[in-house]
C-alpha positions as CSV (number, residue, x, y, z in Angstrom):
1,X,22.6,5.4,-56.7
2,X,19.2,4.7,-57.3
3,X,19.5,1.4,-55.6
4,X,20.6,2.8,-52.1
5,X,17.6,5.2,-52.3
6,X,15.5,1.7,-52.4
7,X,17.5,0.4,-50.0
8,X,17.3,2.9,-47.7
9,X,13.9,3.6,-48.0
10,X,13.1,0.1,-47.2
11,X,15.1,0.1,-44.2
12,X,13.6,3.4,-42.9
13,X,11.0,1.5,-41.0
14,X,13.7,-0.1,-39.2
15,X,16.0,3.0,-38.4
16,X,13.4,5.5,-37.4
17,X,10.1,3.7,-36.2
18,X,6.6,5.1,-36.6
19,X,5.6,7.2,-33.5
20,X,2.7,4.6,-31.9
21,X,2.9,6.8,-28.3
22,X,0.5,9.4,-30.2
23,X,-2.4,11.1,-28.9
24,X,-5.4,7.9,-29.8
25,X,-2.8,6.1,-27.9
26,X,-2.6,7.9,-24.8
27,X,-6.0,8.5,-24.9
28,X,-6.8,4.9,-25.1
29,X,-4.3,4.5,-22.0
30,X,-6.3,6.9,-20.1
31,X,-9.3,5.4,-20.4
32,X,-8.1,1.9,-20.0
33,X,-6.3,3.3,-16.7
34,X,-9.8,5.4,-15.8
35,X,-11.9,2.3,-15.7
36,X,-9.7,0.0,-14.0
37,X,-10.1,2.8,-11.4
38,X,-13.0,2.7,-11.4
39,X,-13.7,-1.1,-10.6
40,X,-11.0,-0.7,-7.7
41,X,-12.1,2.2,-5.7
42,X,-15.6,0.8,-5.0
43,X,-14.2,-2.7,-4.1
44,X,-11.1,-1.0,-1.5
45,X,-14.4,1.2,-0.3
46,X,-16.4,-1.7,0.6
47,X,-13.8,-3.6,2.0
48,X,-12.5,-0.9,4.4
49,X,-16.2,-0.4,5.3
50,X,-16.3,-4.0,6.4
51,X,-13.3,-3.8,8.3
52,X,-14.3,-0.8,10.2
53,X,-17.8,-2.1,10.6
54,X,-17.0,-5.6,11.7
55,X,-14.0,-3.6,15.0
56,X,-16.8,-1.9,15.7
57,X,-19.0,-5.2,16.0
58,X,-16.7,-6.8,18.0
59,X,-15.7,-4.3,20.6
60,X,-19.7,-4.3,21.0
61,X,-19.7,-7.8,21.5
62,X,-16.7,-7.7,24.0
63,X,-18.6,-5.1,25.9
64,X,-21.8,-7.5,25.8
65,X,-20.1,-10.4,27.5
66,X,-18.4,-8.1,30.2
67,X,-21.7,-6.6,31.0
68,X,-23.6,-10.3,31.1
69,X,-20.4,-11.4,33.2
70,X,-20.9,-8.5,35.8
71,X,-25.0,-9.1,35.8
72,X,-24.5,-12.5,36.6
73,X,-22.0,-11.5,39.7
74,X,-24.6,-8.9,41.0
75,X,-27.3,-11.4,41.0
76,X,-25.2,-14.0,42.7
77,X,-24.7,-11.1,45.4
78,X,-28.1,-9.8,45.8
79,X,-28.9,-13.8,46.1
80,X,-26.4,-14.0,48.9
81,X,-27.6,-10.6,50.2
82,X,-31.1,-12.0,50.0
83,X,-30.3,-15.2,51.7
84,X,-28.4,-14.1,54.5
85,X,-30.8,-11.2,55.7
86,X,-34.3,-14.3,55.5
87,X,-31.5,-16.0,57.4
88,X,-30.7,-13.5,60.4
89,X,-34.6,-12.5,60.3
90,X,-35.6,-15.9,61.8
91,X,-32.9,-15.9,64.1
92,X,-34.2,-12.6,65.8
């Protein structure tokens, strides 16, 4: 009888396992979990804000050309303008 005991106490580590999902443990897996999220957040903030900041830099520059484009056809009109007017004043 006193042999089973020994076996069965040996064996008890095997049948019923030690609790490792404790309180340190979950602790330590907050904190691991805590500072990972802490590394992320900045790095998804700063890449949004580049997104967002490098639209908005774009539609300006969109908006840049079409206004150089539509200068550039104004002059060439108030050039044509200019011309033809010095034009029909020395015929008159």
């Amino acid at each position: 009888m006193n042999e089973k005991h020994d076996i069965l106490e040996e064996t008890q580590s095997i049948i019923t396992p030690d609790e490792t999902m404790g309180g340190e443990f979950l602790r330590n897996v907050f904190i691991v979990i805590f500072l990972i999220l802490m590394i992320i957040f900045p790095k998804i903030f700063i890449q949004t804000q580049i997104y967002f900041k490098s639209r908005e830099i774009s539609t300006l520059n969109r908006e840049h050309d079409a206004l150089k484009e539509e200068n550039r056809i104004i002059r060439a009109k108030v050039e044509r303008m200019v011309y033809k007017n010095k034009i029909l004043d020395t015929f008159f």
